[in-house]
N, C-alpha and C positions, 0 to 999 in steps of 0.2 A: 630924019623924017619925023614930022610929028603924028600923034596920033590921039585920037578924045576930042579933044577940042573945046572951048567954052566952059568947061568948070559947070553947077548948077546942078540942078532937079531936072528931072525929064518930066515935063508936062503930063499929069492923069485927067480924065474927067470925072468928075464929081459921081458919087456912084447912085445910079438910079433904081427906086422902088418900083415896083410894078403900079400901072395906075390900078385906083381902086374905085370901087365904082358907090356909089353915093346907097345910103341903106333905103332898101324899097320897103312903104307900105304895103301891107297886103291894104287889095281892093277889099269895098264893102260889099257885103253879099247883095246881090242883087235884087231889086222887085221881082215879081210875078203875078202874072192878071189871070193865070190859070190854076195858082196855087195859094192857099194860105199860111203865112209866114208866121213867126214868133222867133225873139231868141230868147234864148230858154240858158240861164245861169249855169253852172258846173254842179252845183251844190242841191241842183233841184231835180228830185226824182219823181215823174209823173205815175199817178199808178191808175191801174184797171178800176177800181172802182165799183160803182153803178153803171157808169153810161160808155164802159171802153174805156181803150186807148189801142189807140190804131198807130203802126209803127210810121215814122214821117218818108213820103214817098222817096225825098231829097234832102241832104244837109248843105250846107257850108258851113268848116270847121277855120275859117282863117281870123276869126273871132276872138278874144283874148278872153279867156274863164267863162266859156263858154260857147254855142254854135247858135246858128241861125234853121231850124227845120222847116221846112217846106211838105205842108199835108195836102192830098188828094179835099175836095169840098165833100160836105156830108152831102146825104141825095134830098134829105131834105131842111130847111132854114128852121123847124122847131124842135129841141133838144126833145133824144125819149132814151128809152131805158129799153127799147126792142130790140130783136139781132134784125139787123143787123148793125150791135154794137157802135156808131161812129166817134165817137169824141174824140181826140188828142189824146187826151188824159187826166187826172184829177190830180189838187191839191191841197191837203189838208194845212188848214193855220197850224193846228194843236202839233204837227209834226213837220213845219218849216216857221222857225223861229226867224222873227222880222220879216216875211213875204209881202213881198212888193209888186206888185204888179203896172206898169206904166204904160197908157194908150199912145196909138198913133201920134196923137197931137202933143205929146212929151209931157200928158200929165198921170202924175201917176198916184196910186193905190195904197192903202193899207185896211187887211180885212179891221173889220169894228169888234172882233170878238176870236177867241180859238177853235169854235165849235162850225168856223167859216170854212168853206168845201169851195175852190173855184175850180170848173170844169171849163178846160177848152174843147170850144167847137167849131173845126174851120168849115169855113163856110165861103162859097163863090157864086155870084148872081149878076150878069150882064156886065162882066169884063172888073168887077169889083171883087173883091176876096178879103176876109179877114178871118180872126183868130178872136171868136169872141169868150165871154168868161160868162156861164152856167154859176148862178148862186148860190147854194143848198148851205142851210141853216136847221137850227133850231126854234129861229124866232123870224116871221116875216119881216123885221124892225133891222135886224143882222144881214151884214155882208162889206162891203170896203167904202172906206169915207177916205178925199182927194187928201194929203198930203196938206195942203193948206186950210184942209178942213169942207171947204165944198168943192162939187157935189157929193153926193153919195150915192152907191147903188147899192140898193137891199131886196134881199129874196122873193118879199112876199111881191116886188114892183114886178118881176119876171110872171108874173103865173096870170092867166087870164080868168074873165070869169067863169067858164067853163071846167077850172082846174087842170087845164095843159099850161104847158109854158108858152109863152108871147113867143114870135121867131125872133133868131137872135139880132134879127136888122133892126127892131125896136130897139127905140134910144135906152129902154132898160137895161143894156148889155154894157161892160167895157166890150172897146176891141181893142183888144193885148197888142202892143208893140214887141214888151219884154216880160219875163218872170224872173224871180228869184227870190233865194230866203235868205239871203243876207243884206238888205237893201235895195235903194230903189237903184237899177242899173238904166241909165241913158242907152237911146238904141244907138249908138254912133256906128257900131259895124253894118249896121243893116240900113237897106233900102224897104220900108215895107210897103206890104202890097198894094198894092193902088186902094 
Protein backbone atom coordinates (compact mmCIF):
# COMPACT_ATOMS: atom_id res chain seq x y z
CA UNK A 1 0.00 0.00 0.00
CA UNK A 2 1.25 3.39 -0.65
CA UNK A 3 1.08 6.06 1.49
CA UNK A 4 2.14 10.26 1.20
CA UNK A 5 1.94 10.76 -2.00
CA UNK A 6 3.32 13.40 -4.36
CA UNK A 7 6.66 14.34 -2.73
CA UNK A 8 6.78 18.44 -2.41
CA UNK A 9 5.84 21.51 0.07
CA UNK A 10 2.40 21.70 1.29
CA UNK A 11 1.12 24.90 0.01
CA UNK A 12 1.01 28.02 2.98
CA UNK A 13 -0.46 31.36 2.41
CA UNK A 14 1.52 34.17 2.34
CA UNK A 15 1.25 35.71 5.95
CA UNK A 16 -0.90 38.60 6.42
CA UNK A 17 -0.46 42.05 8.33
CA UNK A 18 -3.34 43.59 9.83
CA UNK A 19 -4.68 46.45 7.66
CA UNK A 20 -3.49 49.67 8.91
CA UNK A 21 -5.23 52.56 8.51
CA UNK A 22 -3.77 55.76 6.71
CA UNK A 23 -2.34 58.56 9.61
CA UNK A 24 -5.24 61.08 10.40
CA UNK A 25 -4.88 64.84 10.54
CA UNK A 26 -6.16 66.39 13.32
CA UNK A 27 -9.02 68.85 12.14
CA UNK A 28 -8.52 72.56 12.28
CA UNK A 29 -10.00 74.32 15.15
CA UNK A 30 -12.88 75.53 14.08
CA UNK A 31 -14.48 79.26 13.53
CA UNK A 32 -16.82 80.85 15.87
CA UNK A 33 -19.20 83.85 15.27
CA UNK A 34 -19.98 83.95 19.04
CA UNK A 35 -16.58 83.78 20.29
CA UNK A 36 -13.10 85.33 19.73
CA UNK A 37 -10.35 83.20 18.52
CA UNK A 38 -6.46 83.48 18.57
CA UNK A 39 -3.81 80.85 18.69
CA UNK A 40 -1.63 81.59 21.03
CA UNK A 41 2.18 79.74 20.66
CA UNK A 42 3.50 77.41 23.65
CA UNK A 43 6.19 79.81 24.52
CA UNK A 44 3.79 82.78 25.02
CA UNK A 45 2.64 83.66 28.55
CA UNK A 46 -0.29 86.11 28.59
CA UNK A 47 -0.23 88.11 31.79
CA UNK A 48 -2.69 90.24 34.02
CA UNK A 49 -1.32 93.27 33.36
CA UNK A 50 -3.45 96.66 33.31
CA UNK A 51 -6.48 95.62 31.44
CA UNK A 52 -7.02 91.65 32.72
CA UNK A 53 -6.71 88.72 31.49
CA UNK A 54 -9.71 86.70 31.57
CA UNK A 55 -9.29 82.90 31.49
CA UNK A 56 -10.38 81.62 27.53
CA UNK A 57 -14.14 80.34 27.80
CA UNK A 58 -12.97 77.35 25.21
CA UNK A 59 -9.66 75.64 23.82
CA UNK A 60 -8.75 73.53 20.99
CA UNK A 61 -5.52 71.82 21.76
CA UNK A 62 -5.08 69.62 18.40
CA UNK A 63 -2.64 72.32 17.32
CA UNK A 64 1.03 71.59 17.13
CA UNK A 65 3.19 74.18 19.75
CA UNK A 66 0.52 75.53 20.67
CA UNK A 67 -3.79 75.83 20.96
CA UNK A 68 -6.37 77.85 19.51
CA UNK A 69 -8.47 79.74 22.70
CA UNK A 70 -11.82 80.74 22.31
CA UNK A 71 -12.75 84.14 24.71
CA UNK A 72 -16.34 85.20 25.74
CA UNK A 73 -16.53 89.22 23.85
CA UNK A 74 -15.83 92.22 26.13
CA UNK A 75 -19.31 93.96 26.92
CA UNK A 76 -17.87 96.73 25.48
CA UNK A 77 -15.60 97.45 21.88
CA UNK A 78 -13.32 100.45 23.77
CA UNK A 79 -10.37 98.97 25.81
CA UNK A 80 -10.34 100.30 29.79
CA UNK A 81 -8.59 99.50 32.77
CA UNK A 82 -12.14 99.26 34.89
CA UNK A 83 -13.39 95.99 36.73
CA UNK A 84 -14.69 94.67 35.15
CA UNK A 85 -11.27 93.77 34.06
CA UNK A 86 -11.86 92.27 30.29
CA UNK A 87 -8.81 91.74 28.16
CA UNK A 88 -7.27 88.25 27.05
CA UNK A 89 -4.20 89.22 28.25
CA UNK A 90 -1.05 91.25 27.74
CA UNK A 91 2.27 91.04 26.24
CA UNK A 92 5.39 92.41 26.88
CA UNK A 93 8.21 92.78 23.73
CA UNK A 94 11.01 93.30 26.55
CA UNK A 95 9.91 89.81 27.96
CA UNK A 96 8.98 87.75 24.44
CA UNK A 97 12.02 87.78 22.39
CA UNK A 98 11.16 87.88 18.46
CA UNK A 99 6.88 88.34 19.17
CA UNK A 100 5.17 88.17 16.31
CA UNK A 101 1.98 88.85 15.95
CA UNK A 102 -0.10 87.88 12.38
CA UNK A 103 -3.63 89.20 11.39
CA UNK A 104 -6.54 87.43 9.95
CA UNK A 105 -5.49 88.29 6.44
CA UNK A 106 -1.86 86.20 7.03
CA UNK A 107 -0.15 89.45 7.54
CA UNK A 108 1.89 89.71 10.31
CA UNK A 109 3.73 91.92 12.98
CA UNK A 110 6.77 92.78 14.75
CA UNK A 111 6.54 95.34 17.84
CA UNK A 112 8.98 98.49 16.50
CA UNK A 113 10.67 98.76 20.00
CA UNK A 114 10.91 96.44 23.50
CA UNK A 115 9.03 98.88 25.59
CA UNK A 116 5.78 97.54 23.22
CA UNK A 117 2.77 96.17 25.43
CA UNK A 118 0.23 94.21 23.03
CA UNK A 119 -3.08 93.62 24.72
CA UNK A 120 -5.77 91.27 23.58
CA UNK A 121 -9.13 92.23 23.45
CA UNK A 122 -11.76 89.92 22.07
CA UNK A 123 -14.43 91.41 20.96
CA UNK A 124 -17.98 90.24 19.08
CA UNK A 125 -20.48 92.64 17.18
CA UNK A 126 -23.31 91.43 14.68
CA UNK A 127 -22.08 87.81 14.13
CA UNK A 128 -18.30 89.20 13.70
CA UNK A 129 -15.78 88.40 16.47
CA UNK A 130 -12.09 89.12 16.73
CA UNK A 131 -9.10 89.26 18.96
CA UNK A 132 -7.87 92.68 18.56
CA UNK A 133 -4.24 93.90 19.87
CA UNK A 134 -4.35 97.14 22.56
CA UNK A 135 -0.87 99.20 22.05
CA UNK A 136 0.65 100.76 25.07
CA UNK A 137 4.05 102.26 24.68
CA UNK A 138 6.22 104.82 25.73
CA UNK A 139 6.10 106.84 22.60
CA UNK A 140 2.82 107.46 20.46
CA UNK A 141 5.44 106.77 17.35
CA UNK A 142 5.85 102.83 19.06
CA UNK A 143 4.15 99.73 18.41
CA UNK A 144 4.42 96.86 15.43
CA UNK A 145 5.42 97.62 11.84
CA UNK A 146 4.14 94.63 8.86
CA UNK A 147 6.90 92.13 8.41
CA UNK A 148 7.63 93.64 4.91
CA UNK A 149 7.71 96.89 6.43
CA UNK A 150 4.04 98.38 5.91
CA UNK A 151 1.82 99.09 7.42
CA UNK A 152 2.32 100.07 10.94
CA UNK A 153 0.19 100.25 13.89
CA UNK A 154 1.25 102.75 16.74
CA UNK A 155 -0.01 103.62 20.05
CA UNK A 156 -0.61 107.20 19.89
CA UNK A 157 -3.12 106.09 16.39
CA UNK A 158 -5.46 104.08 19.10
CA UNK A 159 -6.43 107.01 21.56
CA UNK A 160 -8.92 109.46 20.41
CA UNK A 161 -9.19 113.08 20.91
CA UNK A 162 -10.88 112.87 24.09
CA UNK A 163 -7.93 110.61 25.43
CA UNK A 164 -10.01 107.10 25.58
CA UNK A 165 -9.01 104.61 23.32
CA UNK A 166 -10.73 104.42 19.67
CA UNK A 167 -12.92 100.84 19.78
CA UNK A 168 -11.08 98.17 18.76
CA UNK A 169 -13.20 97.92 15.27
CA UNK A 170 -11.19 100.97 14.21
CA UNK A 171 -8.76 100.02 11.51
CA UNK A 172 -6.06 101.37 14.34
CA UNK A 173 -6.25 97.77 15.71
CA UNK A 174 -4.40 94.47 14.53
CA UNK A 175 -6.96 91.73 14.66
CA UNK A 176 -4.70 88.77 15.80
CA UNK A 177 -4.91 85.57 14.03
CA UNK A 178 -1.73 84.25 15.95
CA UNK A 179 0.80 85.20 18.73
CA UNK A 180 4.05 84.07 19.58
CA UNK A 181 7.77 84.91 20.62
CA UNK A 182 9.61 82.88 18.64
CA UNK A 183 8.41 84.09 15.33
CA UNK A 184 5.76 84.75 13.04
CA UNK A 185 3.48 81.45 13.29
CA UNK A 186 0.93 80.98 10.00
CA UNK A 187 -2.48 80.16 11.39
CA UNK A 188 -2.78 76.77 9.51
CA UNK A 189 -4.60 74.99 12.53
CA UNK A 190 -7.11 77.43 13.01
CA UNK A 191 -10.24 78.57 11.20
CA UNK A 192 -10.62 82.23 12.65
CA UNK A 193 -13.48 83.82 13.56
CA UNK A 194 -15.50 85.34 10.96
Amino acid sequence: MRTGGGGGEVPTEPPTEPPTEPPTTPPPCPASMTMASIFVASNVELQAEVYGAVPPASMCTTCPNGMVNYYDSASTDTPHSTTPLEAAGSLSAVNCPNMCICDTAGVCYNPTSNDVVATLWPYCSGGTCGTYVLITANTDAAGFVSTTGSPTFSSGAQVAPDFDFNPVTDPSYINAATISCEGCVASTCQTSSP
